[in-house]
N, C-alpha and C positions, 0 to 999 in steps of 0.2 A: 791336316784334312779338315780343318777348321769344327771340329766338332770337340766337346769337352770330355769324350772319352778317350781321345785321341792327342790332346794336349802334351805338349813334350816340353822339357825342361831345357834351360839355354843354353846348355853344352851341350844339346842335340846332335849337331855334326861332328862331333866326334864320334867315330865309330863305336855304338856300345859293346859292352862282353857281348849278349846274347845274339851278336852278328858274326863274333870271332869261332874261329874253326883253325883246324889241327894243319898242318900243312901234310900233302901226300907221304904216305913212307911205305914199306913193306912190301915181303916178295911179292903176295897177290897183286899190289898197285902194280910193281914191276914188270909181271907178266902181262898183266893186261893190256900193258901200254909195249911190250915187245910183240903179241900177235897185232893188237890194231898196227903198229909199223910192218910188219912183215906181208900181212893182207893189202897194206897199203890204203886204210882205210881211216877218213877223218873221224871226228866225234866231235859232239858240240858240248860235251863236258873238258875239252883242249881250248876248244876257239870261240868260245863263250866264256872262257872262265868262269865254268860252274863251281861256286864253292864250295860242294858237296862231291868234290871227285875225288877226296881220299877215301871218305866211307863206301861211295859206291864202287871204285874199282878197286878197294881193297876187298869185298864181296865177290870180284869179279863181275862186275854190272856195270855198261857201258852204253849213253845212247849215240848208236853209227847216225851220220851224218852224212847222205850221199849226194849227189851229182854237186862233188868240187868241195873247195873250202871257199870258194870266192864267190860273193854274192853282188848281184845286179841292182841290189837296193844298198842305203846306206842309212840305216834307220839310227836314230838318236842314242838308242840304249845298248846295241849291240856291238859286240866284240869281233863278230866274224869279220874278216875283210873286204872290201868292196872291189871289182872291177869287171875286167871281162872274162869269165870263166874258162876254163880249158873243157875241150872237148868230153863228151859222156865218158866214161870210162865202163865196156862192154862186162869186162869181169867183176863188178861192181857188187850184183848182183847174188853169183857165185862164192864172193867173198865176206859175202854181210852173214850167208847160209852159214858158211864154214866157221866164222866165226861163233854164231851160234850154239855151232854145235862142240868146238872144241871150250867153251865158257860153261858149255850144260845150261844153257837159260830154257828155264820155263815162261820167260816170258822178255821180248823183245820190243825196242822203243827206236823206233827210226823216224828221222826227222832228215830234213834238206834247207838249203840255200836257197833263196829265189835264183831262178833263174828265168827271167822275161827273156833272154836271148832264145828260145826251145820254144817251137811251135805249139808244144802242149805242155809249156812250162813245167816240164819235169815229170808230169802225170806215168808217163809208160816207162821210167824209172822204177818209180812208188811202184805199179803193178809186177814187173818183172822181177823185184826182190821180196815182195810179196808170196809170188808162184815159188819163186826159187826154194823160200822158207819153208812153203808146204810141203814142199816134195823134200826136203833135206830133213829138216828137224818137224815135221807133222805135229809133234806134239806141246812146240814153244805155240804159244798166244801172241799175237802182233798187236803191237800199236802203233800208229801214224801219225805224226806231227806236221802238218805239212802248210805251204808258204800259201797267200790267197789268191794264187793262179789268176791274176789280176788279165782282165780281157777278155780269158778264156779258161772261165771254173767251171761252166756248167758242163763239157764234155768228161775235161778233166775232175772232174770229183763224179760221174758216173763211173768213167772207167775205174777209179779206184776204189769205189764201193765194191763195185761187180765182182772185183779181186778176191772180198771178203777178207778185211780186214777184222779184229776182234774192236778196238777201240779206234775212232776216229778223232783226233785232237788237232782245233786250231786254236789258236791264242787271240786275244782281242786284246792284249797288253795294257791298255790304256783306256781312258772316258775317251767320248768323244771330240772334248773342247780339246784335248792336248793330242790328238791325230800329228794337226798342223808340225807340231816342232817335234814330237816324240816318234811319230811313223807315218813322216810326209809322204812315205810312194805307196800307200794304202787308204783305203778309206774304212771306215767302221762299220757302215752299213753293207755293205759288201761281203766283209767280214762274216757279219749277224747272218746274212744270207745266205753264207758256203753252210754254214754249221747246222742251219735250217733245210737245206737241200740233200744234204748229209739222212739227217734223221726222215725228211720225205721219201727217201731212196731206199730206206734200211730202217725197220722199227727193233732189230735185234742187235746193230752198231751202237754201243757206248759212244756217246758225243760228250767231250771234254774239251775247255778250255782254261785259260789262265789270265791273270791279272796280274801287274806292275804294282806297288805300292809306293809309297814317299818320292813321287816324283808333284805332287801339288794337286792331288785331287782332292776332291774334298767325299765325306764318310754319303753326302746325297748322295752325286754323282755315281761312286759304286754301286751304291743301291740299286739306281736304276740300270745300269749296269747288270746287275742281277736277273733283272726284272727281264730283261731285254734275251737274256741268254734262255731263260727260263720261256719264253715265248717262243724260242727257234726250239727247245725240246731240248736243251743243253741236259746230260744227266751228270756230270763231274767237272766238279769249280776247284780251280786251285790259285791261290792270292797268297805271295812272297815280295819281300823287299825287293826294291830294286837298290842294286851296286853299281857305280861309276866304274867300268873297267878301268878308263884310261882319262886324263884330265882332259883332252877333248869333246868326252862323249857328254851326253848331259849331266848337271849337278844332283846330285839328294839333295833334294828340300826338305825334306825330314827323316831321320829314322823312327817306324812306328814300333812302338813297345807290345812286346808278349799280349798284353792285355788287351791290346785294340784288333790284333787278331782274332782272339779271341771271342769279342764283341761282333767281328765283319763275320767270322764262322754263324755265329748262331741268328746273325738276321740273315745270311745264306741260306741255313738249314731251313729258314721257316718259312723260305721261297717255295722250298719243295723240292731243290736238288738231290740227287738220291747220294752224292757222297759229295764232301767239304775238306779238302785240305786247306789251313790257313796257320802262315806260320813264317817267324823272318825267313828262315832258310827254304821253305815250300820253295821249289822249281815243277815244271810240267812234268819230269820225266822221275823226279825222287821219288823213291816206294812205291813205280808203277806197278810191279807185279804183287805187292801184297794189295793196293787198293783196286787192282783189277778183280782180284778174289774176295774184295769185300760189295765190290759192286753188284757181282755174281750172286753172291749171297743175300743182299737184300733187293735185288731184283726177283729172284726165287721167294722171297719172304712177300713182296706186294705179289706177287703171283695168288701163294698162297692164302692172300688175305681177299683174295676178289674172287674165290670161288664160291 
């Protein structure tokens, strides 16, 4: 990231320990992954190769991943598959509930695929598993990860505010100079706009996103990055390595060490973010429901200090 905090030694590309993780084992992982099969339901801890899917679904914590596994974009960093998506799946919805509730989740992390083929690119999806949740499990917390409803967000991100979601998360993965190669069927400023249209719509929606690391940005550029988020009313940042799933997708240009997170944490914090996860392993959806409860917490605490 061309900063001297951030300096890495020349056997860089070799995967460090503090990138290495335990491979899945255990009943809990096992069950989890026989209701997701049985419900019939993806997760982007499968088809992302999320590296943290022993710990989370030995917990029983899973983020469902709806309309399809196939996605209509083919972004540089991503492991989901690209093509033409199969038709919605109507019980989709009923099955993200039931899973819910057979996990016992106090708190739920749904994310999707783009789908540009769907006239409201997936929005009354997002809604309908939404509603489902409320009326099944009332008392799980949601949160939304959702794709940048490219052409047609502004309908699509009212209808899913209105829903009442607890946490709203989109990702801006990248600066903007590596859009081009890293998330060619996006654009950034667009991006910065849904997450700001978001918080226009809703002052009591948590607005979260996330950040790529070691793909060649440098320690400015996040910065402003920051800066940029922090102007749409972003209130939770999360910045993790990025992994090469597969030898096609893009290279690591670096692995960033403990300490540089570290460093991106605390000039985050003094952006004004209300929470900072920063950390190799950080993904959007790791320890959502305990940092849901901590945002809760110190949102109640600025409360408390501006009376």
């Amino acid at each position: 990231m061309n900063d001297p905090v951030l300096t890495l030694p020349s056997n860089a590309m070799r995967k460090p320990d503090w990138i290495r993780v335990r491979a899945p084992t255990g009943q809990a992982h096992a069950e989890t992954r026989a209701l997701m099969r049985r419900l019939k339901l993806n997760t982007v801890c499968e088809e992302a190769a999320c590296p943290n899917i022993g710990e989370c679904w030995s917990q029983k914590h899973a983020t469902v991943m709806i309309l399809g596994d196939t996605c209509t974009r083919a972004c540089a960093f991503c492991n989901v598959k690209t093509g033409m998506p199969n038709i919605v799946d109507a019980a989709e919805p009923a099955h993200v509930a039931e899973a819910a509730a057979v996990l016992g989740l106090e708190h739920i992390v749904i994310t999707s695929v783009d789908r540009d083929d769907l006239p409201d690119g997936g929005a009354s999806q997002f809604v309908k598993v939404i509603q489902e949740l409320r009326r099944t499990t009332p008392n799980t917390t949601i949160e939304i990860l959702t794709p940048d409803f490219r052409n047609k967000m502004d309908r699509a991100v009212e209808m899913i505010v209105e829903a009442g979601p607890d946490v709203y998360n989109h990702n801006l993965e990248t600066v903007p100079r590596l859009y081009p190669t890293i998330r060619p069927g996006a654009r950034y400023y667009h991006s910065l706009r849904l997450l700001d249209k978001v918080k226009g719509l809703s002052s009591t929606v948590f607005t979260k996103s996330g950040l790529m690391v070691g793909l060649g940005e440098t320690a400015q550029e996040l910065h402003q990055v920051f800066d940029d988020m922090r102007s749409a009313g972003v209130d939770f940042l999360t910045v993790g390595q990025y992994l090469q799933p597969t030898p096609r997708h893009a290279k690591v240009i670096e692995y960033v060490p403990p300490a540089a997170f570290q460093a991106l944490s605390a000039v985050a914090r003094s952006k004004g973010f209300l929470l900072v996860a920063a950390s190799p392993l950080t993904r959007s959806s790791y320890h959502a429901g305990r940092d849901f409860a901590e945002m809760q917490a110190r949102r109640r605490l600025q409360a408390a200090n501006t009376r």
